[in-house]
C-alpha positions as protocol buffer text, in pm:
chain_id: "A"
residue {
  index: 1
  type: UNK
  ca { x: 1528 y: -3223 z: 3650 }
}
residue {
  index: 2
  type: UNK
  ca { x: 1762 y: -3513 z: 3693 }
}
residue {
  index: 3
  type: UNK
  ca { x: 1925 y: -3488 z: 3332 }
}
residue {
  index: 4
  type: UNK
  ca { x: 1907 y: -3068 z: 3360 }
}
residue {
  index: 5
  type: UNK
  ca { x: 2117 y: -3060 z: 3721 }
}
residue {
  index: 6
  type: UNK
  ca { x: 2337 y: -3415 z: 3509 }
}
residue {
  index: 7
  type: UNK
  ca { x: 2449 y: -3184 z: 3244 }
}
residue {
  index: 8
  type: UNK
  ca { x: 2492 y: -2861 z: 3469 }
}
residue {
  index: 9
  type: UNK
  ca { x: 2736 y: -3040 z: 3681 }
}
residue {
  index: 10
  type: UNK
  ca { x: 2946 y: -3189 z: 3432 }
}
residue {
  index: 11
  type: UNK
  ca { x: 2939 y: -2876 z: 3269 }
}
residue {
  index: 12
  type: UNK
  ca { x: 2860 y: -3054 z: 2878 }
}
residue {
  index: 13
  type: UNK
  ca { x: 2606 y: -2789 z: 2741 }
}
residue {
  index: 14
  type: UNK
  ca { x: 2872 y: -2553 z: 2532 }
}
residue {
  index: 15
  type: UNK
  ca { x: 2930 y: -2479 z: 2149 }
}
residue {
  index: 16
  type: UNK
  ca { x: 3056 y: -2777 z: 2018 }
}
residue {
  index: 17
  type: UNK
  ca { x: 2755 y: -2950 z: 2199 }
}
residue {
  index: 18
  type: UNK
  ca { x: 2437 y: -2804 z: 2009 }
}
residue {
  index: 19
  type: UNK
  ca { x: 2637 y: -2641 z: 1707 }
}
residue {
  index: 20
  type: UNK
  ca { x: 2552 y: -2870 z: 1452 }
}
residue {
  index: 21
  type: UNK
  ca { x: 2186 y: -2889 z: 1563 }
}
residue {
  index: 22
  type: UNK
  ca { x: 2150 y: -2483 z: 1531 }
}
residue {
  index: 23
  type: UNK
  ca { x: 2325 y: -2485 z: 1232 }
}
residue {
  index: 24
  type: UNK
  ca { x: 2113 y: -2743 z: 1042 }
}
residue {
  index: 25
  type: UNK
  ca { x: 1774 y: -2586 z: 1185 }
}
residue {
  index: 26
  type: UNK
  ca { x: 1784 y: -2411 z: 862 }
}
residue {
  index: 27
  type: UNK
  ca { x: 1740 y: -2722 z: 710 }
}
residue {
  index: 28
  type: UNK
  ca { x: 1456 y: -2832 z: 854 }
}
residue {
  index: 29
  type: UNK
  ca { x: 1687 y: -3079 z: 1089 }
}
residue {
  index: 30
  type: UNK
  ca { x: 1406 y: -3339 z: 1287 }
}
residue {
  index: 31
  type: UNK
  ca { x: 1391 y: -3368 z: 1697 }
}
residue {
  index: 32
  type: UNK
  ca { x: 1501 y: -3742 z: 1594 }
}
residue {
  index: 33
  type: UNK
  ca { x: 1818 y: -3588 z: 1404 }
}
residue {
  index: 34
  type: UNK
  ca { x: 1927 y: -3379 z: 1636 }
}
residue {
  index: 35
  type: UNK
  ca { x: 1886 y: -3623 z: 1930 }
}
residue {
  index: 36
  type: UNK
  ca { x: 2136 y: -3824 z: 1723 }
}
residue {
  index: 37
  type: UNK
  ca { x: 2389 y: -3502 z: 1657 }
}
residue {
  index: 38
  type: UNK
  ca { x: 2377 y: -3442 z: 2017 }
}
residue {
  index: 39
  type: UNK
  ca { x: 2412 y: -3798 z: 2167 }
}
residue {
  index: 40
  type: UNK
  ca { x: 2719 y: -3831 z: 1880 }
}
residue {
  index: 41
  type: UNK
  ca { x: 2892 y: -3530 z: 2041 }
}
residue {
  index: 42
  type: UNK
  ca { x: 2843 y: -3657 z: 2418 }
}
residue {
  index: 43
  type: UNK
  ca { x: 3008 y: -4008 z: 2297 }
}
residue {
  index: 44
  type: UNK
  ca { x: 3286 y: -3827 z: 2157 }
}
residue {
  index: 45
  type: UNK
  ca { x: 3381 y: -3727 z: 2504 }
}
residue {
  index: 46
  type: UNK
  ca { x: 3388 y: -4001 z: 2672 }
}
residue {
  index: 47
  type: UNK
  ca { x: 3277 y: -3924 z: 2988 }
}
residue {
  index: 48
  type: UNK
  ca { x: 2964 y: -4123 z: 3038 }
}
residue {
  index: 49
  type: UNK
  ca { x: 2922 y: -4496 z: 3007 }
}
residue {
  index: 50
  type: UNK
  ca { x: 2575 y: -4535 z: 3050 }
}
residue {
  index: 51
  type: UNK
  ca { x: 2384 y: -4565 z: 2683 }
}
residue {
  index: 52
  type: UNK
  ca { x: 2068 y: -4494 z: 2880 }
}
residue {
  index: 53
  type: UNK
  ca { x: 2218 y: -4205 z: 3055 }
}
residue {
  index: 54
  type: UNK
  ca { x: 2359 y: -4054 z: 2723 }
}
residue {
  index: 55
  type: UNK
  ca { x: 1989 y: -4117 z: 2517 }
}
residue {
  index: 56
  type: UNK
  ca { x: 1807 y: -3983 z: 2838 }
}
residue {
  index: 57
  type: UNK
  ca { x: 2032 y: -3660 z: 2785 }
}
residue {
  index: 58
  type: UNK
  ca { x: 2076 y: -3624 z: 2445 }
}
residue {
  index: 59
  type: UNK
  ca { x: 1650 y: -3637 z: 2454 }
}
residue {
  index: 60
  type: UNK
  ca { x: 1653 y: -3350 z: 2691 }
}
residue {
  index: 61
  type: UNK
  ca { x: 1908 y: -3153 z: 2495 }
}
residue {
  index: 62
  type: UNK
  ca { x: 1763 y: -3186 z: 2135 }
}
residue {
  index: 63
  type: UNK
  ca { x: 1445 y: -3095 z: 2305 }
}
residue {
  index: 64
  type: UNK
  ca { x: 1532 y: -2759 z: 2509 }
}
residue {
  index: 65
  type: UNK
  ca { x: 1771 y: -2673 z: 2179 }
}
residue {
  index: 66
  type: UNK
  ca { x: 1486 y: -2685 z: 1877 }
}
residue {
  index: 67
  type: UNK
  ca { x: 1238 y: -2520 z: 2183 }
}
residue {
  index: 68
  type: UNK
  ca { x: 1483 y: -2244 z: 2230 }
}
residue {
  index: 69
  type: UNK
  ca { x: 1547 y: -2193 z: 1851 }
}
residue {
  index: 70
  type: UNK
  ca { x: 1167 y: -2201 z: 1803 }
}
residue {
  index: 71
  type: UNK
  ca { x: 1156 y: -1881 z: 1997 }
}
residue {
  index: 72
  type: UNK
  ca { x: 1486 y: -1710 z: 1837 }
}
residue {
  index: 73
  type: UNK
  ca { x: 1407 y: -1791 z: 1488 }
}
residue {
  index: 74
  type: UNK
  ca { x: 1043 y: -1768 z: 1538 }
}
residue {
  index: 75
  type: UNK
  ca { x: 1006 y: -1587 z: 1129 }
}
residue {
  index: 76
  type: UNK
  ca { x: 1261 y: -1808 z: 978 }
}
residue {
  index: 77
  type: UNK
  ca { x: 1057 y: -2111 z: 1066 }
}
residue {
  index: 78
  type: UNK
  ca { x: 710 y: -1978 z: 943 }
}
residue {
  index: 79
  type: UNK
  ca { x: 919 y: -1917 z: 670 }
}
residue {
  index: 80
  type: UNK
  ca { x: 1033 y: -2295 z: 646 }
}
residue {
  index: 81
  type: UNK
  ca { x: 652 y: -2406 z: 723 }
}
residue {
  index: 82
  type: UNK
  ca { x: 506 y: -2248 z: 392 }
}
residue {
  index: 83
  type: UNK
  ca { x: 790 y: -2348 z: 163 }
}
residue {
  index: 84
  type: UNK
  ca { x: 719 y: -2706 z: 310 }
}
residue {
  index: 85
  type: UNK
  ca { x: 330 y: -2654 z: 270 }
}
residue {
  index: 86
  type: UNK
  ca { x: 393 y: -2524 z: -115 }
}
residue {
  index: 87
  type: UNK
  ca { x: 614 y: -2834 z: -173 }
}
residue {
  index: 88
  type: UNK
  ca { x: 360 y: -3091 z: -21 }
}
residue {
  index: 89
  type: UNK
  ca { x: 63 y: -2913 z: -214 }
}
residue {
  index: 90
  type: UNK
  ca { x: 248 y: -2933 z: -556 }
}
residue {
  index: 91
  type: UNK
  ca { x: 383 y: -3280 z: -474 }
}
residue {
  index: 92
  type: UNK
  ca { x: 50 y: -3409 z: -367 }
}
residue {
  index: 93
  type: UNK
  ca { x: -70 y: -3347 z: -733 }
}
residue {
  index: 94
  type: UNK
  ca { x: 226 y: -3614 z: -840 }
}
residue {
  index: 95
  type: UNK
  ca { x: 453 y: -3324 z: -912 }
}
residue {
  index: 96
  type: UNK
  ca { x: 809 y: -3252 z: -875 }
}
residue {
  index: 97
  type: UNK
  ca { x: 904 y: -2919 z: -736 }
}
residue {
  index: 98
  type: UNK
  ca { x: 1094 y: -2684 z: -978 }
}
residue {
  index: 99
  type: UNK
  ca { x: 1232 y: -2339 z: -951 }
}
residue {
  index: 100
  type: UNK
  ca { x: 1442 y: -2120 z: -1103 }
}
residue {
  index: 101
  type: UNK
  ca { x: 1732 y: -1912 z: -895 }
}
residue {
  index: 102
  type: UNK
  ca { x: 1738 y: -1525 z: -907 }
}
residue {
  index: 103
  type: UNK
  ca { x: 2009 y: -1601 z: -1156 }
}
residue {
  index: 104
  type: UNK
  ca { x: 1810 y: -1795 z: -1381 }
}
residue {
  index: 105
  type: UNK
  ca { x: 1905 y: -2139 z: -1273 }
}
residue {
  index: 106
  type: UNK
  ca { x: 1611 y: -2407 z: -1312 }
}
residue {
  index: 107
  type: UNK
  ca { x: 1646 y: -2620 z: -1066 }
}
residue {
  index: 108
  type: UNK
  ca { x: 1386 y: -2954 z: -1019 }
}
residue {
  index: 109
  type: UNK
  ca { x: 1391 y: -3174 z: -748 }
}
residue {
  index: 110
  type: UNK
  ca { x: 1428 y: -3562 z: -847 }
}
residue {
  index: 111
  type: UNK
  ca { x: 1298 y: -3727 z: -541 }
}
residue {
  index: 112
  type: UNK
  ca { x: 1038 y: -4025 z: -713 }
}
residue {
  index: 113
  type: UNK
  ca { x: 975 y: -4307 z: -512 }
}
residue {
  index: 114
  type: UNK
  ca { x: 1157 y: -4653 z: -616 }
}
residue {
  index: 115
  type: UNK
  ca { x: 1012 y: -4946 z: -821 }
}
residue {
  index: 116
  type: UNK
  ca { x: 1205 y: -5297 z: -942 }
}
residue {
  index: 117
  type: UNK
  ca { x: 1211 y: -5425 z: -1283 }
}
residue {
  index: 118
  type: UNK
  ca { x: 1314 y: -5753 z: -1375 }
}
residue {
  index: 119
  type: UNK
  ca { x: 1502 y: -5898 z: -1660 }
}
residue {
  index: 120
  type: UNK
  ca { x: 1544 y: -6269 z: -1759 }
}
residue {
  index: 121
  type: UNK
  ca { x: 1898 y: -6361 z: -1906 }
}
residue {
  index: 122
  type: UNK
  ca { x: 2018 y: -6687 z: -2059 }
}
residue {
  index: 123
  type: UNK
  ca { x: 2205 y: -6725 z: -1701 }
}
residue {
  index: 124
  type: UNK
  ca { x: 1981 y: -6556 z: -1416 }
}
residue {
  index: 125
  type: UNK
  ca { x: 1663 y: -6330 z: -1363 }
}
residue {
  index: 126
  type: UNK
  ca { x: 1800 y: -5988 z: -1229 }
}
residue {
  index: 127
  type: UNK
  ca { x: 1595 y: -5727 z: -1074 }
}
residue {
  index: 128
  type: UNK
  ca { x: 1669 y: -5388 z: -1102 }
}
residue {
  index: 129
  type: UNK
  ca { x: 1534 y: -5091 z: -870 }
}
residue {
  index: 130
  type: UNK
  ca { x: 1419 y: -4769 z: -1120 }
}
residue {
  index: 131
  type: UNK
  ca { x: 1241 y: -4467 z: -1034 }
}
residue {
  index: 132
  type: UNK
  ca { x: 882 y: -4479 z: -1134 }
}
residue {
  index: 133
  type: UNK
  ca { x: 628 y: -4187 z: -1242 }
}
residue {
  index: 134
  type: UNK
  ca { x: 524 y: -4140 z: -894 }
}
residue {
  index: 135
  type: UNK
  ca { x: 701 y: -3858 z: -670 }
}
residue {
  index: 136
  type: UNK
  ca { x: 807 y: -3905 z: -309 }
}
residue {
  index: 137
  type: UNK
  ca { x: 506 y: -3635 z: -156 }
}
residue {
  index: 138
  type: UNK
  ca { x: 726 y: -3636 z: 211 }
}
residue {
  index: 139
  type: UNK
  ca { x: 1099 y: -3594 z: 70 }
}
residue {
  index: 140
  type: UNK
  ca { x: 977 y: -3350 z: -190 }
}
residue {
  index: 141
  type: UNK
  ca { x: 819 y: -3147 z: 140 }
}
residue {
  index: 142
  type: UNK
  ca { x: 1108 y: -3184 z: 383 }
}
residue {
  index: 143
  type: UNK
  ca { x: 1368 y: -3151 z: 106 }
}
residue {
  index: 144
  type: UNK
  ca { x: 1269 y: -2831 z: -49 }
}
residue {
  index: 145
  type: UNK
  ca { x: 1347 y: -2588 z: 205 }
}
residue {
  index: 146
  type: UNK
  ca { x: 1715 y: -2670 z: 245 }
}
residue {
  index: 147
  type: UNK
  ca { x: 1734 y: -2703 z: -94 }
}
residue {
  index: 148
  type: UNK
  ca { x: 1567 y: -2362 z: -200 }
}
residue {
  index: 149
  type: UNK
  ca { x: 1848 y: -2233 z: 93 }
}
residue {
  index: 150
  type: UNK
  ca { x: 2118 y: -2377 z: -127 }
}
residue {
  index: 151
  type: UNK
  ca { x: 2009 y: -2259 z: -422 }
}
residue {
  index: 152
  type: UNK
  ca { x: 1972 y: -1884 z: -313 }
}
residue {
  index: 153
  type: UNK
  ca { x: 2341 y: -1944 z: -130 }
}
residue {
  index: 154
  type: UNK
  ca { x: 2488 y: -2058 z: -468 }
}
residue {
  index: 155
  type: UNK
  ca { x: 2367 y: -1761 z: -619 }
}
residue {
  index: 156
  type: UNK
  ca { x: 2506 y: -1555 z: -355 }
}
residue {
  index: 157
  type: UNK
  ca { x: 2839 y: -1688 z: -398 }
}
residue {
  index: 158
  type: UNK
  ca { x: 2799 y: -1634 z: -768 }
}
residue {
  index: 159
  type: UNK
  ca { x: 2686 y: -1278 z: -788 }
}
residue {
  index: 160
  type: UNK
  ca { x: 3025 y: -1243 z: -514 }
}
residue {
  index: 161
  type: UNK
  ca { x: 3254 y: -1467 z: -751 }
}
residue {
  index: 162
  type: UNK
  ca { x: 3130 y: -1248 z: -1072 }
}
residue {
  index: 163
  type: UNK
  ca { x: 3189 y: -897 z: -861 }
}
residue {
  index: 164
  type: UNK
  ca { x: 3535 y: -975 z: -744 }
}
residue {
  index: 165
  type: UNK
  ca { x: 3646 y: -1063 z: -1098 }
}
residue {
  index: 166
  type: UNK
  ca { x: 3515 y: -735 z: -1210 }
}
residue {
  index: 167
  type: UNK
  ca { x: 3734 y: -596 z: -947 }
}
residue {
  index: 168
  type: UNK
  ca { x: 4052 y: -781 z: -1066 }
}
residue {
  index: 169
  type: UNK
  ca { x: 4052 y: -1028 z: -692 }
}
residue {
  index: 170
  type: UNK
  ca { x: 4116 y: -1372 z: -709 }
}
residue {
  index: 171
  type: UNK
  ca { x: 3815 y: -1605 z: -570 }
}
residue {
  index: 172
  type: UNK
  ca { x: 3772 y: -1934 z: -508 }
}
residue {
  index: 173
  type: UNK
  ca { x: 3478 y: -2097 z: -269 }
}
residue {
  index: 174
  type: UNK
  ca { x: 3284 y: -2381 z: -123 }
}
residue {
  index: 175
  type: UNK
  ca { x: 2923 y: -2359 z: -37 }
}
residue {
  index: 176
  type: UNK
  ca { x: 2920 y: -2055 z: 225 }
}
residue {
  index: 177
  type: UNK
  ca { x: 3336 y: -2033 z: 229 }
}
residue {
  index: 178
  type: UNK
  ca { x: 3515 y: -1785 z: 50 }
}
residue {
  index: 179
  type: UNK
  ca { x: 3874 y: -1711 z: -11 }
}
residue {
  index: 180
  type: UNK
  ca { x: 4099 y: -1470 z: -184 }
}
residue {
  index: 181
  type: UNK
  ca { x: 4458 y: -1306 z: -129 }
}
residue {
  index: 182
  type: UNK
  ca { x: 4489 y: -1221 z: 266 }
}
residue {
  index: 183
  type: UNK
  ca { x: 4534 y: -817 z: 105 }
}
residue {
  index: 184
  type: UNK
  ca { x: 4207 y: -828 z: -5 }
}
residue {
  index: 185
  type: UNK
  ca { x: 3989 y: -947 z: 219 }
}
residue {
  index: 186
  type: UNK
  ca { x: 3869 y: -642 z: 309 }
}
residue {
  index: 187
  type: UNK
  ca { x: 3732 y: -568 z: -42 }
}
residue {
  index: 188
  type: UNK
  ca { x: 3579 y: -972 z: -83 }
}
residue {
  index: 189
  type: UNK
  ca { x: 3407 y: -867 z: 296 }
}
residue {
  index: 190
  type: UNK
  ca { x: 3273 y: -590 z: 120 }
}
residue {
  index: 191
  type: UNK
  ca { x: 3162 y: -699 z: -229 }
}
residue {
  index: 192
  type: UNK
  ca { x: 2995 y: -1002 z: -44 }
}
residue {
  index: 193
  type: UNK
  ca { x: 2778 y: -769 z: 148 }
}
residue {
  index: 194
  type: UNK
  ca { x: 2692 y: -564 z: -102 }
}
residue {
  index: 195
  type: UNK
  ca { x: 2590 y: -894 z: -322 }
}
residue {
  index: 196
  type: UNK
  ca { x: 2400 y: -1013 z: -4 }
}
residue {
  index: 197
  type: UNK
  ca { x: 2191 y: -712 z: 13 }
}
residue {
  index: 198
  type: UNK
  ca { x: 2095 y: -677 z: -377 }
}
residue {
  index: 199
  type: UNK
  ca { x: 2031 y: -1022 z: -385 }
}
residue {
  index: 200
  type: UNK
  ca { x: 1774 y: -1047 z: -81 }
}
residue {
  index: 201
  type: UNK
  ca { x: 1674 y: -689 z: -194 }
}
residue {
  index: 202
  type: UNK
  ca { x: 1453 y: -846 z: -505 }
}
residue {
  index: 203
  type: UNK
  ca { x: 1139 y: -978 z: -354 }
}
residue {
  index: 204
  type: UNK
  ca { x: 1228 y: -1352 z: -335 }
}
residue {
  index: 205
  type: UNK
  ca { x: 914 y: -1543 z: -204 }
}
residue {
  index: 206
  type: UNK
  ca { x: 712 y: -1343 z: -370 }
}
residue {
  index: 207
  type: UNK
  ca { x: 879 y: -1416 z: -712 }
}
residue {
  index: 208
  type: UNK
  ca { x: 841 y: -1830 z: -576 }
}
residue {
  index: 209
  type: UNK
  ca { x: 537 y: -1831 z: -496 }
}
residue {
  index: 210
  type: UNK
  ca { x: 388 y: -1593 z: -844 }
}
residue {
  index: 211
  type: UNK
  ca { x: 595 y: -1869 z: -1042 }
}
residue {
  index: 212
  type: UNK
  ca { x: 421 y: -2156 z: -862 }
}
residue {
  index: 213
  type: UNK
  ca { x: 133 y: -1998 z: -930 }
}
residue {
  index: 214
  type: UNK
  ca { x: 209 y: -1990 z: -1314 }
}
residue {
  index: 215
  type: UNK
  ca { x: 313 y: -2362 z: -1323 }
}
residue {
  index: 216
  type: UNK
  ca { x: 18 y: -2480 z: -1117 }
}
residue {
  index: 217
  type: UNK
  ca { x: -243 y: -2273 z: -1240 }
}
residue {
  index: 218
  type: UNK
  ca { x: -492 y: -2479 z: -1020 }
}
residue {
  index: 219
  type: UNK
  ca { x: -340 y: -2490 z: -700 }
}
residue {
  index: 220
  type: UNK
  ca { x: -431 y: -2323 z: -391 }
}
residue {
  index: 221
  type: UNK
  ca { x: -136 y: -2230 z: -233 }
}
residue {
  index: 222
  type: UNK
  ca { x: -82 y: -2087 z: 160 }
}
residue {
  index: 223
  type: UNK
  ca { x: -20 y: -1729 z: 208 }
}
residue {
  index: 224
  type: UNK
  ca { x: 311 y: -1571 z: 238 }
}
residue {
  index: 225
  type: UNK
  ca { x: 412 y: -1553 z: 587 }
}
residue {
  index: 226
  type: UNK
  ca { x: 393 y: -1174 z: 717 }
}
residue {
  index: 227
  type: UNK
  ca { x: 739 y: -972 z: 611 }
}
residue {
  index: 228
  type: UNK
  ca { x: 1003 y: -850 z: 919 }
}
residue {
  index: 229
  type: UNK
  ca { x: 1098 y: -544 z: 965 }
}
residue {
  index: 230
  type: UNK
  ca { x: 1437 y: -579 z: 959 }
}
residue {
  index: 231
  type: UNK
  ca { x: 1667 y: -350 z: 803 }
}
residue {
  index: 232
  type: UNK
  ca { x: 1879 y: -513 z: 492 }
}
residue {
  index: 233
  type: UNK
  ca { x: 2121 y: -233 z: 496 }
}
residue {
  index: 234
  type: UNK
  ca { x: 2264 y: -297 z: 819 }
}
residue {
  index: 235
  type: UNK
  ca { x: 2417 y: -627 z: 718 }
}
residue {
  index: 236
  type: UNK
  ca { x: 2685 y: -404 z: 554 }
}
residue {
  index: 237
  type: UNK
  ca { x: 2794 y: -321 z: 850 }
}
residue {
  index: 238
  type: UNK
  ca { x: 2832 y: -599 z: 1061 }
}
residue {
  index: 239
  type: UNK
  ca { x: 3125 y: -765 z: 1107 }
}
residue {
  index: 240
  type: UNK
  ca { x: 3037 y: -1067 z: 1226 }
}
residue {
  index: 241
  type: UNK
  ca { x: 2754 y: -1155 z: 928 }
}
residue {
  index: 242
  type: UNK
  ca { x: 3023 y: -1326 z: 755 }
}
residue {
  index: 243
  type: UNK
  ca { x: 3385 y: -1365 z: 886 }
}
């Protein structure tokens, strides 16, 4: 209660405070990550000495903020749980996790844990570090999630890229930012909804977890987590979905 009524009364829990936490909940972000986000962001102000004081708080914060997103995002994390759970069983076996993007993108991750080699000169023995045969079982499980995310953003922004060219607009991005001429915006807000909506249209976890099942015929994999009933469509109009 001390560190809730501490924060109340300086006022600290805003935006800027728990932004990068929410945003890289996505990406399967740790309580131990975003106790360090949040006690970055109270440093940067300035406005508390104590080291104690700002761990003690940042704690609390990165606590209430993942509980609180728990609840929101309840889907999108059972959702992150069984991509995690397909990773670790496929990694378990000694193998890396590979994909391919609803363009047709393979995509394998390279995470193999470390081993040293040494080589005897006329001068010096050096060792070397080298990846061995044996894959990393926790980074391939905590990795693939975000990564799977990135891979279904980059074909977002290519399905958007290859519709505004078709449409004679100039279009350049980074990740999740797009740009054209300021007179057509309008047009790039619409073709990237449109490309949003045929993209997450096509049964996408379904399609992942059939082609995990054809590369690991032997594997018992979890379930799909139970499909929302949200309605696609109405991303086309919202104007806040991407702005």
């Amino acid at each position: 209660m001390l560190i809730r009524s501490y924060f109340v009364c300086l006022m600290k829990v805003d935006r800027k405070l728990v932004k990068q936490t929410v945003m890289t909940s996505v990406y399967g972000v740790t309580y131990v990550g975003a106790r360090d986000q949040i006690k970055k962001r109270l440093k940067e102000r300035n406005l508390v000495a104590d080291d104690a004081e700002i761990f003690s708080a940042s704690c609390y914060a990165a606590k209430t903020t993942l509980t609180a997103l728990g609840q929101m995002f309840e889907s999108a994390r059972k959702i992150m749980s069984w991509l995690g759970d397909c990773a670790k069983t496929i990694a378990s076996q000694n193998h890396p996790v590979r994909w391919t993007t609803p363009l047709g993108l393979p995509v394998v991750q390279p995470y193999r844990a470390l081993g040293t080699r040494q080589i005897r000169t006329s001068l010096q023995l050096l060792t070397l570090q080298q990846e061995t045969e044996k894959v990393m079982v926790k980074r391939q499980k905590t990795a693939f999630p975000p990564n799977f995310v990135h891979s279904l953003d980059g074909s977002h922004m290519m399905l958007t890229a290859l519709a505004c060219k078709k449409a004679g607009l100039a279009f350049a991005g980074v990740h999740d930012s797009y740009w054209t001429h300021a007179c057509d915006v309008d047009q790039l807000n619409r073709i990237l909804r449109e490309k949003f909506v045929e993209l997450y249209e096509t049964p996408i976890l379904e399609n992942l977890l059939e082609s995990f099942e054809k590369s690991f015929p032997g594997l018992c994999f979890p379930p799909l987590p139970e499909r929302g009933d949200f309605n696609l469509n109405e991303v086309l109009d919202s104007p806040y979905f991407f702005n």
